[in-house]
VEXLO-662653 format. One record per residue (C-alpha): residue in one letter; x negated, y negated, z. Coordinates in Angstrom, 3 decimals. Layout:
! residues N
<pt rest="A" px="X" py="Y" pz="Z"/>
...
This chain:
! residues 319
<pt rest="X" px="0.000" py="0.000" pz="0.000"/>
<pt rest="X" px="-1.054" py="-3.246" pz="-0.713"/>
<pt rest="X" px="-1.926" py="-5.947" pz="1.914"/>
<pt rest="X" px="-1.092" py="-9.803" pz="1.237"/>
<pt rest="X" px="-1.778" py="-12.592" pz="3.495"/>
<pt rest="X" px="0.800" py="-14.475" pz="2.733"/>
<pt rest="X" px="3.801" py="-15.472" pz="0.240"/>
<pt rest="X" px="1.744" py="-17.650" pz="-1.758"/>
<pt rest="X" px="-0.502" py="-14.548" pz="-2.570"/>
<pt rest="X" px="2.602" py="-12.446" pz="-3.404"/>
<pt rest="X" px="4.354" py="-14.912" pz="-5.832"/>
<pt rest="X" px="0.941" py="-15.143" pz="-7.430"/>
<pt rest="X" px="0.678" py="-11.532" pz="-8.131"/>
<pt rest="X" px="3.746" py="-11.447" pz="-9.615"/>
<pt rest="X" px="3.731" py="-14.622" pz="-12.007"/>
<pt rest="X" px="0.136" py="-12.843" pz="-13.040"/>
<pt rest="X" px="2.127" py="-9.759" pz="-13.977"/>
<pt rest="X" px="4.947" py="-10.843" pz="-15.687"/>
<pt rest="X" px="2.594" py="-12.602" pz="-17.773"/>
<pt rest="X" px="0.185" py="-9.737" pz="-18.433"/>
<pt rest="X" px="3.438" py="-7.979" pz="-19.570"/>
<pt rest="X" px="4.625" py="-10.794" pz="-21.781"/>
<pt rest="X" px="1.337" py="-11.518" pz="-23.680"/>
<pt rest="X" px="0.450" py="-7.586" pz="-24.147"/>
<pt rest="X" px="3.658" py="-6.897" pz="-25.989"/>
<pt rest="X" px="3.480" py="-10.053" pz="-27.630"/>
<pt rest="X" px="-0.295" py="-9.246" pz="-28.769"/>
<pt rest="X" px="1.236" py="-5.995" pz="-30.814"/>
<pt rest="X" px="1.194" py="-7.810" pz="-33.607"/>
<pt rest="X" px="-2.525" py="-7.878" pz="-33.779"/>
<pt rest="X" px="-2.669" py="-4.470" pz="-33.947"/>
<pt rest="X" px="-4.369" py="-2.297" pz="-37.366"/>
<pt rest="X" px="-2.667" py="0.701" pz="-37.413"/>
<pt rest="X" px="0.949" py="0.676" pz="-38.977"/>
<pt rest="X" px="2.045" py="3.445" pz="-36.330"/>
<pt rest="X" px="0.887" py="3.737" pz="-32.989"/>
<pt rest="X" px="2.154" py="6.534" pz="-31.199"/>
<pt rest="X" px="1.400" py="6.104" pz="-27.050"/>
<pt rest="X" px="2.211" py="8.849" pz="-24.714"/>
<pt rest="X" px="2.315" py="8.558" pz="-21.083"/>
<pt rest="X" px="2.216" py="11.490" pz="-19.385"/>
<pt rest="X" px="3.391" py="10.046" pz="-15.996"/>
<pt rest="X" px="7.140" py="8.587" pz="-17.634"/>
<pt rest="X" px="7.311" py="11.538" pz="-19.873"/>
<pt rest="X" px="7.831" py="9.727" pz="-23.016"/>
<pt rest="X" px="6.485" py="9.464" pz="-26.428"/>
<pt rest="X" px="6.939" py="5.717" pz="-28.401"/>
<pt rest="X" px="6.060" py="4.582" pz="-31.232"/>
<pt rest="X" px="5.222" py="1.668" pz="-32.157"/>
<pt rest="X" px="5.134" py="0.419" pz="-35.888"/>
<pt rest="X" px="4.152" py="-3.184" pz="-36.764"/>
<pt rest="X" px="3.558" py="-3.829" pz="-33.163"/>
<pt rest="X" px="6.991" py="-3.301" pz="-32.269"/>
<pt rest="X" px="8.624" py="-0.249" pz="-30.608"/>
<pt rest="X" px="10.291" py="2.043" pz="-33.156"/>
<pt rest="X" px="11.409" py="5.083" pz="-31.064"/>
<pt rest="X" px="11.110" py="6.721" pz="-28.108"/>
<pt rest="X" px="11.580" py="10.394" pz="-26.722"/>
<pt rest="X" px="11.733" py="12.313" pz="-23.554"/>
<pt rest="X" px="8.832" py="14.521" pz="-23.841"/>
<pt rest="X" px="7.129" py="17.647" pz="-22.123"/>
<pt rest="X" px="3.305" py="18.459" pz="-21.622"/>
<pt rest="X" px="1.448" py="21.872" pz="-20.525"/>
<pt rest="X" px="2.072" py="24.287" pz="-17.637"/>
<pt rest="X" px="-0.313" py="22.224" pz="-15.459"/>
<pt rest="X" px="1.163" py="18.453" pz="-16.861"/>
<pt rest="X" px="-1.242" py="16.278" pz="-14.415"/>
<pt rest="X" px="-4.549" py="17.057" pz="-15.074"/>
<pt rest="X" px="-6.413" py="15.907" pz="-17.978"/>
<pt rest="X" px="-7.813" py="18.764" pz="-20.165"/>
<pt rest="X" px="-11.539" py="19.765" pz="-19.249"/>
<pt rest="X" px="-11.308" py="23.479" pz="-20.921"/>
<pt rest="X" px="-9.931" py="26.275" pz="-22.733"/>
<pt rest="X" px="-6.939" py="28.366" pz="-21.623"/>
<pt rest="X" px="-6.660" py="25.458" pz="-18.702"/>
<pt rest="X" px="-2.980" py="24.560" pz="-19.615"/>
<pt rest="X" px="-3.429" py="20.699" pz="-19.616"/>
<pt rest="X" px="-2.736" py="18.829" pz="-22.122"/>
<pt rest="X" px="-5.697" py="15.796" pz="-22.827"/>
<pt rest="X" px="-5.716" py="12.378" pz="-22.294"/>
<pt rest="X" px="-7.658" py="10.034" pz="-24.501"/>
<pt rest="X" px="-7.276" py="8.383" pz="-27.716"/>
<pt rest="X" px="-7.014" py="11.021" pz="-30.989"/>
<pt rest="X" px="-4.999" py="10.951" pz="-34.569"/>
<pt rest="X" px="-2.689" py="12.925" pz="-36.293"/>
<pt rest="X" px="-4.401" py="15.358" pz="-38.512"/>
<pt rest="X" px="-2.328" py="17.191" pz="-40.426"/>
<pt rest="X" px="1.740" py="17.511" pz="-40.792"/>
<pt rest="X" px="3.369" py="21.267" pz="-40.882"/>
<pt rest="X" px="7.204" py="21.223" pz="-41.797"/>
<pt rest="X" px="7.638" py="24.831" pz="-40.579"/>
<pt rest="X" px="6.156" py="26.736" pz="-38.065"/>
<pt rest="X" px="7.174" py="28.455" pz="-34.707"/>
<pt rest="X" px="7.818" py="25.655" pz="-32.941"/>
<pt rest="X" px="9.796" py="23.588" pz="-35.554"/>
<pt rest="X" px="7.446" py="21.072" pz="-36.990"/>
<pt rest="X" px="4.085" py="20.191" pz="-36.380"/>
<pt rest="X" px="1.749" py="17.444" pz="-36.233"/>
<pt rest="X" px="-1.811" py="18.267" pz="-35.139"/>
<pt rest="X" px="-3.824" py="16.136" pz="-33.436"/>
<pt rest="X" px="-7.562" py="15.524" pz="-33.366"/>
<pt rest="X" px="-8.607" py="17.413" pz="-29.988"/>
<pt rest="X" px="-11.323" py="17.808" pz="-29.144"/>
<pt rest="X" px="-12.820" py="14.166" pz="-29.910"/>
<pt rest="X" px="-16.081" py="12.658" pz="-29.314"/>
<pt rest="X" px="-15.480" py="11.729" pz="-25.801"/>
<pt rest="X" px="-14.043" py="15.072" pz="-25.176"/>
<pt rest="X" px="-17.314" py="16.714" pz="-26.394"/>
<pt rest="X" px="-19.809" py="14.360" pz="-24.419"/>
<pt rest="X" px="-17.843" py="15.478" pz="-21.214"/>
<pt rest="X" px="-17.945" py="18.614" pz="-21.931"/>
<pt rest="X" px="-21.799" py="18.793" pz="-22.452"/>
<pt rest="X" px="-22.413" py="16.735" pz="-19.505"/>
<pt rest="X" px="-20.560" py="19.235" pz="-17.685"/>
<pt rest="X" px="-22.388" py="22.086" pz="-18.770"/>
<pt rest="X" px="-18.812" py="23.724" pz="-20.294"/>
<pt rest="X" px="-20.379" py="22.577" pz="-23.876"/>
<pt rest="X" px="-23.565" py="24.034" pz="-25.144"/>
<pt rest="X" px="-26.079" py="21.377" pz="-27.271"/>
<pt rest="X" px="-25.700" py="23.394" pz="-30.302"/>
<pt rest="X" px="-22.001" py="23.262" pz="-29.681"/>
<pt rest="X" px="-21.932" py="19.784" pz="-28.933"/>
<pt rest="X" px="-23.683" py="19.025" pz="-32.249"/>
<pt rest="X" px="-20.995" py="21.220" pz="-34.099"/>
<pt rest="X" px="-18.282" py="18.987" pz="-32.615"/>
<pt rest="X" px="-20.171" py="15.259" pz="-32.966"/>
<pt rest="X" px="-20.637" py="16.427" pz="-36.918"/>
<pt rest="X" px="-16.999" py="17.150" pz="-37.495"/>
<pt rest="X" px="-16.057" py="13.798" pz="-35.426"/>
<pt rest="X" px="-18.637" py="12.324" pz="-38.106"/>
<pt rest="X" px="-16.507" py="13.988" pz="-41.043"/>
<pt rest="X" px="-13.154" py="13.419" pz="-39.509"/>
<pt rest="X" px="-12.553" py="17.486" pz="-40.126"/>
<pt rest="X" px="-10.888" py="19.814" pz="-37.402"/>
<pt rest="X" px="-13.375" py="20.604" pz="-34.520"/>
<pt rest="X" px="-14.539" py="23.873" pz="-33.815"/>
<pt rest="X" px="-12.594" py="26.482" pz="-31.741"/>
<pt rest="X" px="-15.212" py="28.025" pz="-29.923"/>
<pt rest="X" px="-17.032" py="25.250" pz="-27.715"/>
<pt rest="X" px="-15.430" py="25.700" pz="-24.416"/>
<pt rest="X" px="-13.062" py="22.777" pz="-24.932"/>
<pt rest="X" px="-10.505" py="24.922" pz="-27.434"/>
<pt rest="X" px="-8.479" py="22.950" pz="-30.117"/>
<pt rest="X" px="-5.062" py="23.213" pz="-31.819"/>
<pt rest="X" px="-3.260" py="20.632" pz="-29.831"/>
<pt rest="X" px="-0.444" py="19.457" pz="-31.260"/>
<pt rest="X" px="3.025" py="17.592" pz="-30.999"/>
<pt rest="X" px="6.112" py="19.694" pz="-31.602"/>
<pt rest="X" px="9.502" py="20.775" pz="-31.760"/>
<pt rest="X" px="10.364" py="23.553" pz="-29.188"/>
<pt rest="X" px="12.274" py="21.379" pz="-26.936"/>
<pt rest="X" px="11.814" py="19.108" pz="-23.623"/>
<pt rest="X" px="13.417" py="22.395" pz="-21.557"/>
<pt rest="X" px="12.539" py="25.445" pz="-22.208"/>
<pt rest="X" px="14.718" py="29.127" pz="-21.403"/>
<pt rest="X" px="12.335" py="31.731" pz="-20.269"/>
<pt rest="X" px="14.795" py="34.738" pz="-19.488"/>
<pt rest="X" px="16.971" py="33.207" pz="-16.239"/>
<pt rest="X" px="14.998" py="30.124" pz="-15.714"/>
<pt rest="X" px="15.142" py="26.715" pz="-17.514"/>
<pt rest="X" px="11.098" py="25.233" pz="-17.399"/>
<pt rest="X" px="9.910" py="21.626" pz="-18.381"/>
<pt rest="X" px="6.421" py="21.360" pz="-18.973"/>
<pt rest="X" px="6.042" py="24.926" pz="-20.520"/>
<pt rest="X" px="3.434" py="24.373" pz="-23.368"/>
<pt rest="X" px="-0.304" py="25.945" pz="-23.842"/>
<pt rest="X" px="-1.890" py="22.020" pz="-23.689"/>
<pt rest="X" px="0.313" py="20.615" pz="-26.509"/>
<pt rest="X" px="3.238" py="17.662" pz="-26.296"/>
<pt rest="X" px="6.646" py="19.017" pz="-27.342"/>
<pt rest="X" px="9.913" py="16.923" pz="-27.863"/>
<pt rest="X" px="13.464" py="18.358" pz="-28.676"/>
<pt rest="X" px="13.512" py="19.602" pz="-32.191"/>
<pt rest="X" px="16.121" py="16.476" pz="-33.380"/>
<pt rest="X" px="13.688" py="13.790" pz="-31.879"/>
<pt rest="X" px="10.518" py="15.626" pz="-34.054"/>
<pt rest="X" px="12.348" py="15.270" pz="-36.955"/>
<pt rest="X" px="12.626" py="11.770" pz="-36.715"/>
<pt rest="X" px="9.008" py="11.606" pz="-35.626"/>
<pt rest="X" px="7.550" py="14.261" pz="-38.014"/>
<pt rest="X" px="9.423" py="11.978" pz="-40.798"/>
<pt rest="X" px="7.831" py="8.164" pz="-39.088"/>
<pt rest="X" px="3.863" py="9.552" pz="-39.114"/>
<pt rest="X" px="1.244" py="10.286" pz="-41.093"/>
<pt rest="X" px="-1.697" py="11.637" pz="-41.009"/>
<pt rest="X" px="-4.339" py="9.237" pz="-39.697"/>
<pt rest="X" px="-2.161" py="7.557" pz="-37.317"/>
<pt rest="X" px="-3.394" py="6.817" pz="-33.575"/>
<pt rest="X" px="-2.518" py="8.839" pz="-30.634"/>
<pt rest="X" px="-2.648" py="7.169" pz="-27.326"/>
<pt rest="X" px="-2.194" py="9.567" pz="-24.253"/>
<pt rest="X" px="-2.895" py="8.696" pz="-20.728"/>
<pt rest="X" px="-1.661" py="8.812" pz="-17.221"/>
<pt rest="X" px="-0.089" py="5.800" pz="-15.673"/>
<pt rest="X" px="0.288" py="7.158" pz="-12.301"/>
<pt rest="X" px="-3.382" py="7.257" pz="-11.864"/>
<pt rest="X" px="-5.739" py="4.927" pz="-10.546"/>
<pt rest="X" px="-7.622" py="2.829" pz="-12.400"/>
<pt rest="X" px="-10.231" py="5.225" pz="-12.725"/>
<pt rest="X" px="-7.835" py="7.964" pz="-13.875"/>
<pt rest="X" px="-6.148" py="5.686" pz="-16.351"/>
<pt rest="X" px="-9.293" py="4.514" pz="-18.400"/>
<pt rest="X" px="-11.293" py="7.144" pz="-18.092"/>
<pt rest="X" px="-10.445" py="9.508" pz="-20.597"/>
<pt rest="X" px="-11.103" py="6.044" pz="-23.616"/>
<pt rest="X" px="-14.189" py="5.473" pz="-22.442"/>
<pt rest="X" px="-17.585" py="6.895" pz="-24.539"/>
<pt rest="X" px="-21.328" py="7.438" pz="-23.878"/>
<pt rest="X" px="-23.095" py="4.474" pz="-23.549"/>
<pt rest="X" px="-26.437" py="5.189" pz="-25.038"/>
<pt rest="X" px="-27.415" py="8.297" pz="-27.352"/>
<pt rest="X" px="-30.717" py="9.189" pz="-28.891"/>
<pt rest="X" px="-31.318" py="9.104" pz="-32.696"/>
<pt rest="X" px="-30.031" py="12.993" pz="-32.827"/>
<pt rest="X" px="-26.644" py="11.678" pz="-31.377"/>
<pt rest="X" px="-27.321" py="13.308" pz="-28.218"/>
<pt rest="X" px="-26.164" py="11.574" pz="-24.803"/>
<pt rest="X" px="-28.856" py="9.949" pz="-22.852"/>
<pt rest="X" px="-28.323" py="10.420" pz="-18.745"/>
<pt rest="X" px="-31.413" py="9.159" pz="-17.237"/>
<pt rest="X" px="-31.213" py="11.497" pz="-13.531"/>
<pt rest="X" px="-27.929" py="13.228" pz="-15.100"/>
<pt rest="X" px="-25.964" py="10.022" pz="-14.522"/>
<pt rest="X" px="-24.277" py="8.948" pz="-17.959"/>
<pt rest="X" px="-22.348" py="5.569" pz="-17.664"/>
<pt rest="X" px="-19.548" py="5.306" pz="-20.369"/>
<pt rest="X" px="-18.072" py="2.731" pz="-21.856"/>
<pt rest="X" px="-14.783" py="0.961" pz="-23.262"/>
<pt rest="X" px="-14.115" py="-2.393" pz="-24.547"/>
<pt rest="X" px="-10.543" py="-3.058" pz="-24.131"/>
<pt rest="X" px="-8.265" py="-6.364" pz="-24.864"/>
<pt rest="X" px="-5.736" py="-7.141" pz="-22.408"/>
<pt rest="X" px="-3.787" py="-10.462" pz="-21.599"/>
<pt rest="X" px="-6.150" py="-11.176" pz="-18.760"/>
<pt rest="X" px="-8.706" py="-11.335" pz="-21.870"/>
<pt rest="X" px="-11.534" py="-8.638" pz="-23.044"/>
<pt rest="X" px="-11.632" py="-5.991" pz="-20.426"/>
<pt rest="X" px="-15.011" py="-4.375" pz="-20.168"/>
<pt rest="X" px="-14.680" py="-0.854" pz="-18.671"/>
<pt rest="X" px="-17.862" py="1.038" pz="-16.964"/>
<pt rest="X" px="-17.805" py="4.724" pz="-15.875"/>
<pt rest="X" px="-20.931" py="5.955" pz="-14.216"/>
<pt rest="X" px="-20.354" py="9.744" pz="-13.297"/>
<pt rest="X" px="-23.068" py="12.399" pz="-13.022"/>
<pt rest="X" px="-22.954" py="16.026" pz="-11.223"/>
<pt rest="X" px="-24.784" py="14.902" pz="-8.230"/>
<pt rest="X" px="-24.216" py="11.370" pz="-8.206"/>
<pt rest="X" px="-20.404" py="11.196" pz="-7.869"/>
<pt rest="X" px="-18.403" py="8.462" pz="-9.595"/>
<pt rest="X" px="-18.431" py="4.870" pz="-9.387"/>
<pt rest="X" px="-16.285" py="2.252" pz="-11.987"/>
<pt rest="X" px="-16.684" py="-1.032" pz="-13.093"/>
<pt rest="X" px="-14.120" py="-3.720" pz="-14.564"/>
<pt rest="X" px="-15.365" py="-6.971" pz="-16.045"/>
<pt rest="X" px="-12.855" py="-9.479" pz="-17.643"/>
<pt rest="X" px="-14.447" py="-11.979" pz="-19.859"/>
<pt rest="X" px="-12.147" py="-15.508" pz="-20.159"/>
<pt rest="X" px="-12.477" py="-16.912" pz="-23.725"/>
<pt rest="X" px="-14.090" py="-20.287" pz="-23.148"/>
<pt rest="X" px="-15.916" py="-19.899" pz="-19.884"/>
<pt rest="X" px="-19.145" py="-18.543" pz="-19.347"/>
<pt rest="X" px="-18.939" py="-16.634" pz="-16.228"/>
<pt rest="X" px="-16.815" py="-13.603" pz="-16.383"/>
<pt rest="X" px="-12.939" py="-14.187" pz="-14.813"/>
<pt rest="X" px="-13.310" py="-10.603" pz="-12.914"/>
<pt rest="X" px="-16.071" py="-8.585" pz="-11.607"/>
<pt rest="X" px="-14.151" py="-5.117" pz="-9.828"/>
<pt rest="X" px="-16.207" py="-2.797" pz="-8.693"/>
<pt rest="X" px="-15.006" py="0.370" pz="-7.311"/>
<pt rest="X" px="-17.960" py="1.877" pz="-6.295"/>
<pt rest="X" px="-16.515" py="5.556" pz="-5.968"/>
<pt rest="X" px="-13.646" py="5.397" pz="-8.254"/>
<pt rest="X" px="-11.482" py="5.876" pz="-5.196"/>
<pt rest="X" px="-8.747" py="3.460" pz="-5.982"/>
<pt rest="X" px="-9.164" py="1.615" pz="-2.608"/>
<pt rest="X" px="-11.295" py="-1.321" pz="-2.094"/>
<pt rest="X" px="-13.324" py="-1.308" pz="0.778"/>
<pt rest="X" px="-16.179" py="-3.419" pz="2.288"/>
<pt rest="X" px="-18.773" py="-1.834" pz="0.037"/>
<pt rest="X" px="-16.171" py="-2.527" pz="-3.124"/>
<pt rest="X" px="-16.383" py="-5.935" pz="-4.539"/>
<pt rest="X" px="-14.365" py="-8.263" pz="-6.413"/>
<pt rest="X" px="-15.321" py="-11.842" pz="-7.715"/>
<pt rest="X" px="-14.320" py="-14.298" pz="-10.113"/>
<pt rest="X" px="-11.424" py="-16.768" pz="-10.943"/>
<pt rest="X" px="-8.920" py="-14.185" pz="-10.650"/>
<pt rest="X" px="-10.418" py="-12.466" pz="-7.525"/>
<pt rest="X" px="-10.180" py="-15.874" pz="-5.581"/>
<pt rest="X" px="-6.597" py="-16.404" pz="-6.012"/>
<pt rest="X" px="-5.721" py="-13.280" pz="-4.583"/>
<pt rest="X" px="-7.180" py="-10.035" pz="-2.449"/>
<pt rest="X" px="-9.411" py="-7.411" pz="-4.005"/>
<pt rest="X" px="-6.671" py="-5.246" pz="-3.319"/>
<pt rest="X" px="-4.423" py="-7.162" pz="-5.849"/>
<pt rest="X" px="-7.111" py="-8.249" pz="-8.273"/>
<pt rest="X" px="-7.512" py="-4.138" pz="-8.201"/>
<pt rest="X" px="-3.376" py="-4.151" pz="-9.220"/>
<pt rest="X" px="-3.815" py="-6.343" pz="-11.874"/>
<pt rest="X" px="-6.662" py="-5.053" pz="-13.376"/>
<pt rest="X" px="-4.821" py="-1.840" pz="-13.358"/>
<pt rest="X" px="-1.294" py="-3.044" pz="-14.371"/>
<pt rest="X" px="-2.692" py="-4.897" pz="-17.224"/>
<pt rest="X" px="-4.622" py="-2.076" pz="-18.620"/>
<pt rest="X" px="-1.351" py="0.057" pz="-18.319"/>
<pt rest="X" px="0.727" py="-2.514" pz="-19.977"/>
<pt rest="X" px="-2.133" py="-2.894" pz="-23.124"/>
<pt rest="X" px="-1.939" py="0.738" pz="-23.545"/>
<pt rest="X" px="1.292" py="1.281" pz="-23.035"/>
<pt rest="X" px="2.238" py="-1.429" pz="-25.712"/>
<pt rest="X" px="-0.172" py="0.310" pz="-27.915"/>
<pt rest="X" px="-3.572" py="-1.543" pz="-27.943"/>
<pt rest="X" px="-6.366" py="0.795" pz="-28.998"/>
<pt rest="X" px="-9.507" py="0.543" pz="-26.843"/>
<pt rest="X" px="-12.617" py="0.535" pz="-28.797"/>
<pt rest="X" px="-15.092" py="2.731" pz="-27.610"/>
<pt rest="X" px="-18.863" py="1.647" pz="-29.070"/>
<pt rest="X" px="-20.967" py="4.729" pz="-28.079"/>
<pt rest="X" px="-24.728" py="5.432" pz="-29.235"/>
<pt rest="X" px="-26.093" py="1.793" pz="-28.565"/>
């Protein structure tokens, strides 16, 4: 729970929000891509989003274990990140199909920082992210996630089961009609978590910061620090992961104001805990109008409200 010392603090938090709300849907318009689809795992809905502005929506269901973020094969999550639509099947068991580009590149630097990815399957996986071509099967991460038909609810003999796929995102087989008939292939998949902290949420967008001139991640003392750039209406939202097997986690936000030199945030959470203690720290314009425990909200609300509204971090590995 959130402390505030007084009203004043309170009726600032929320004038900051509603306008972090306003501007992010407002800045869909900006957008690239046509189509956005965004998932959020935590409101169990799929939208889309075409020209910036929300298209549809569906109730949607996730794998057996629907909170965690993918890490393996034959773990029943379904993954969070950013991914695209590869390929469009108009019949197959589960109604129609489109598949989506799991694993990706952040998936695959994970997954060899965790040891579940070998190098020479890492390299297999970086070299089809290269070639935009379907990853290989056989890493340790497994593949073939898709959204389908199938249904929200699901009858296995006398009981009725939400949240009954292998990994993959199904929707009731009228709503993937529409949807299967709205994308293409190439368009942007969005899925996250909003009932995570801020750590949770971003995580999964973010990619290696530097990588030697084979592609490989470097992780001087097995600590790799990832990166995402992100734009939000508090302005460009600088997210820093530092995570290593030893070394625990730690996160840093950083929200650069258009116009002034010195950043308008500096969060630091310095083991991705969510809470902000004494050795936490949070500075800048928007830190001294409020706590660090609402800076903390804000940073996280806008992020949620950018990626809900489809804004597409951009994630500048290999520097």
């Amino acid at each position: 729970m959130l402390l505030f010392p007084d009203f004043r603090s309170q009726l600032l938090l929320v004038l900051l929000l509603t306008f972090s709300v306003t501007s992010a849907l407002a800045a869909g318009r900006s957008y690239p891509s046509k189509r956005v689809l965004v998932i959020d795992k935590a409101a169990k809905e799929l939208t889309v989003f075409v020209g910036g502005r929300q298209a549809a929506r569906f109730p949607a269901t996730f794998g057996i274990d629907p909170v965690s973020d993918k890490r393996r094969i034959n773990d029943l999550a379904t993954p969070e990140g950013l991914y695209f639509i590869t390929y469009k099947k108009s019949r197959t068991r589960f109604y129609r199909t489109l598949g989506l580009s799991f694993p990706n590149l952040a998936d695959a630097q994970r997954g060899l920082a965790s040891g579940i990815v070998s190098v020479e399957g890492y390299r297999r996986l970086l070299n089809a992210a290269r070639r935009s071509r379907p990853a290989p099967c056989d890493t340790g991460l497994g593949c073939a996630i898709a959204i389908h038909g199938g249904g929200v609810y699901r009858q296995f003999g006398e009981f009725t089961e939400r949240d009954w796929t292998d990994g993959c995102v199904a929707l009731d087989n009228p709503d993937m009609e529409v949807l299967f008939n709205l994308c293409r292939p190439g368009d942007p998949v969005l899925i996250f978590n909003s009932a995570r902290n801020l750590f949770g949420i971003i995580r999964p967008f973010t990619q290696v910061r530097d990588l030697d001139g084979k592609g490989l991640p470097v992780c001087p003392d097995g600590i790799c620090v990832y990166e995402a750039d992100l734009r939000t209406s508090l302005g460009r939202t600088r997210v820093t992961v530092r995570e290593g097997r030893s070394h625990g986690l730690s996160l840093e936000v950083v929200v650069y104001d258009e116009g002034r030199e010195s950043p308008a945030l500096v969060l630091v959470d310095r083991n991705a805990d969510g809470e902000m203690s004494f050795l936490d720290r949070a500075r800048g314009t928007i830190a001294d109008a409020s706590t660090p425990d609402s800076a903390y909200e804000l940073a996280r609300s806008a992020i949620i409200v950018a990626l809900s509204s489809g804004g597409m971090p951009h994630m500048d590995g290999g520097r």
